[in-house]
C-alpha positions as YAML, in Angstrom:
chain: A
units: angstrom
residues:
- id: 1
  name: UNK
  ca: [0.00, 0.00, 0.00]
- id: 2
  name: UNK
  ca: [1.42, 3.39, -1.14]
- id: 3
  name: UNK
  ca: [0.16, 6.62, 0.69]
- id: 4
  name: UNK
  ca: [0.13, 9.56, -1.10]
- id: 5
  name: UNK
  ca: [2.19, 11.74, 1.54]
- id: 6
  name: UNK
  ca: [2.86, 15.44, 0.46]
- id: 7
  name: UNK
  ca: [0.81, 14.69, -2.87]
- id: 8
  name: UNK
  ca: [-1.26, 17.00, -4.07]
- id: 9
  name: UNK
  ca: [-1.59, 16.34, -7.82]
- id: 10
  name: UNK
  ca: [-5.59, 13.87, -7.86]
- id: 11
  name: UNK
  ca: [-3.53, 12.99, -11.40]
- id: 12
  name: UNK
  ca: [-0.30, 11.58, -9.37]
- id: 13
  name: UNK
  ca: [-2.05, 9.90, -6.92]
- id: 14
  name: UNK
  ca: [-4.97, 7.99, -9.55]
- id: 15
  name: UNK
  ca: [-2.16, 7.22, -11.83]
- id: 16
  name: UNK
  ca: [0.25, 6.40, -9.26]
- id: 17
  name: UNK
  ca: [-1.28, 3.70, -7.25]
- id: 18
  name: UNK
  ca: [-1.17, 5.29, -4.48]
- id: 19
  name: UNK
  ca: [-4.02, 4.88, -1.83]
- id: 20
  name: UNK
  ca: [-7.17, 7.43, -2.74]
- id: 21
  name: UNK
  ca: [-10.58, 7.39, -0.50]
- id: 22
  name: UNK
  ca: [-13.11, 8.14, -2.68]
- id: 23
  name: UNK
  ca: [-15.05, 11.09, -1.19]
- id: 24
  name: UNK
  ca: [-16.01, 12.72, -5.26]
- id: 25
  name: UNK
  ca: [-19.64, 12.39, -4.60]
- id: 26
  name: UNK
  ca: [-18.87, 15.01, -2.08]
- id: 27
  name: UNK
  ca: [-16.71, 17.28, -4.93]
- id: 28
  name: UNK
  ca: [-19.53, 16.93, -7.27]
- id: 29
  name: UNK
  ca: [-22.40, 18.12, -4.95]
- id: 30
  name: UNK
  ca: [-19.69, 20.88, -4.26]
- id: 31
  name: UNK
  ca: [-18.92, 21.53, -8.27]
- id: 32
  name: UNK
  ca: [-23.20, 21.73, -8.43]
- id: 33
  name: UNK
  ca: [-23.43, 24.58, -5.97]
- id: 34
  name: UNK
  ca: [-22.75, 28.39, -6.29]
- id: 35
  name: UNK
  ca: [-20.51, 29.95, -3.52]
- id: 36
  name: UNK
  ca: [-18.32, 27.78, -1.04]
- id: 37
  name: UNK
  ca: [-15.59, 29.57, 1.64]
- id: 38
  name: UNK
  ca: [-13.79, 26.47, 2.08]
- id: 39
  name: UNK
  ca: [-12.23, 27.54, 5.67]
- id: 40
  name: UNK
  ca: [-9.97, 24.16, 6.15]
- id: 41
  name: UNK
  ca: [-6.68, 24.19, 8.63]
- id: 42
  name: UNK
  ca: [-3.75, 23.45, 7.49]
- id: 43
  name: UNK
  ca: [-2.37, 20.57, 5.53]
- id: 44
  name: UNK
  ca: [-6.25, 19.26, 5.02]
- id: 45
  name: UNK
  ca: [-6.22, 18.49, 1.49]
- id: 46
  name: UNK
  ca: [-7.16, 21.94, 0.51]
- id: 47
  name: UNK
  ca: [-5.11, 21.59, -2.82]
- id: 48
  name: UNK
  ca: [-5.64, 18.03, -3.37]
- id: 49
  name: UNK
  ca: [-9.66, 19.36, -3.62]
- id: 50
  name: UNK
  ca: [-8.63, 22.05, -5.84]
- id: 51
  name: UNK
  ca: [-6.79, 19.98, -8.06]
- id: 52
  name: UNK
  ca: [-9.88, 17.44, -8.03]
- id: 53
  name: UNK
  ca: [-12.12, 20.07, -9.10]
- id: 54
  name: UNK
  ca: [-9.46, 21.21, -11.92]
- id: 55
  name: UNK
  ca: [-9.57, 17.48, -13.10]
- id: 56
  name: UNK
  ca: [-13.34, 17.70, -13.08]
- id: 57
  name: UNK
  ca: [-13.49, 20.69, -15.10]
- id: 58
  name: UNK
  ca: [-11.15, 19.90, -17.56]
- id: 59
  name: UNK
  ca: [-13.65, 16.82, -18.17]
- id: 60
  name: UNK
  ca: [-10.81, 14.24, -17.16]
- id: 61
  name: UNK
  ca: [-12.89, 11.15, -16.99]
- id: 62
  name: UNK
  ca: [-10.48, 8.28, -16.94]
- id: 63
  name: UNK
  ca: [-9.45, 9.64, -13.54]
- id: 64
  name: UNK
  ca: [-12.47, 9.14, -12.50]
- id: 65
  name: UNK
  ca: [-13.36, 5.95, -13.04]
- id: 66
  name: UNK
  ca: [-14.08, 3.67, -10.68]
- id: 67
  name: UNK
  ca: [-15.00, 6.15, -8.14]
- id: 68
  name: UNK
  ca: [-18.57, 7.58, -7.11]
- id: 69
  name: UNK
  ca: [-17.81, 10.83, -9.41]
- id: 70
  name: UNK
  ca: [-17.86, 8.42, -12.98]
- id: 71
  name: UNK
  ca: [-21.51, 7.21, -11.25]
- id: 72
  name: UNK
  ca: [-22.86, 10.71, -10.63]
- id: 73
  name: UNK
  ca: [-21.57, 11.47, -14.40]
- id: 74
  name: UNK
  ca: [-19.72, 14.20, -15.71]
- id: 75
  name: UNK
  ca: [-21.56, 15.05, -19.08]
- id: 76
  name: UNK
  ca: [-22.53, 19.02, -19.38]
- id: 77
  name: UNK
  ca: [-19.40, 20.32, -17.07]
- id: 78
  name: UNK
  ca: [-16.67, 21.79, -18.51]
- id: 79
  name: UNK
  ca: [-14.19, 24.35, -17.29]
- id: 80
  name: UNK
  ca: [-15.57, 28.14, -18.50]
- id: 81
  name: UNK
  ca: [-12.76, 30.43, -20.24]
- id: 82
  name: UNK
  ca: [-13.18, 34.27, -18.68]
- id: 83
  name: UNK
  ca: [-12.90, 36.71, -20.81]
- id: 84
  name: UNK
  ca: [-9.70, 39.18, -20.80]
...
């Protein structure tokens, strides 16, 4: 078993082996909402979430399979470009 200590790429750590507890049905009720303050203390996967959502957005499903998130499905999301 292979924890992912210091980690905080979701890519590294689905393509890496490493030990991942599935908690995406939780990101996508998050990704669903409007406004979250995500008060966390420190080093409680704050960027690992990030990064999830990034993955997400970018409509990365082969990281997703197997996990809750590939259930929910991931059709209609994709990560908005703001305009400059």
């Amino acid at each position: 078993m292979k924890y992912p200590i210091g980690i905080q790429s979701f890519e590294k750590i689905r393509t890496g082996g490493f030990v991942y507890v599935d908690k995406t049905d939780l990101v996508y009720k998050l990704a669903q909402g409007s406004v979250y303050f995500l008060a966390r203390p420190r080093r409680f996967g704050k960027s690992l979430l990030i990064d999830t959502l990034r993955c997400y957005f970018k409509g990365r499903k082969d990281l997703f399979e197997g996990l809750k998130m590939a259930e929910l499905g991931m059709q209609g999301i994709t990560l908005k470009k703001q305009k400059t």
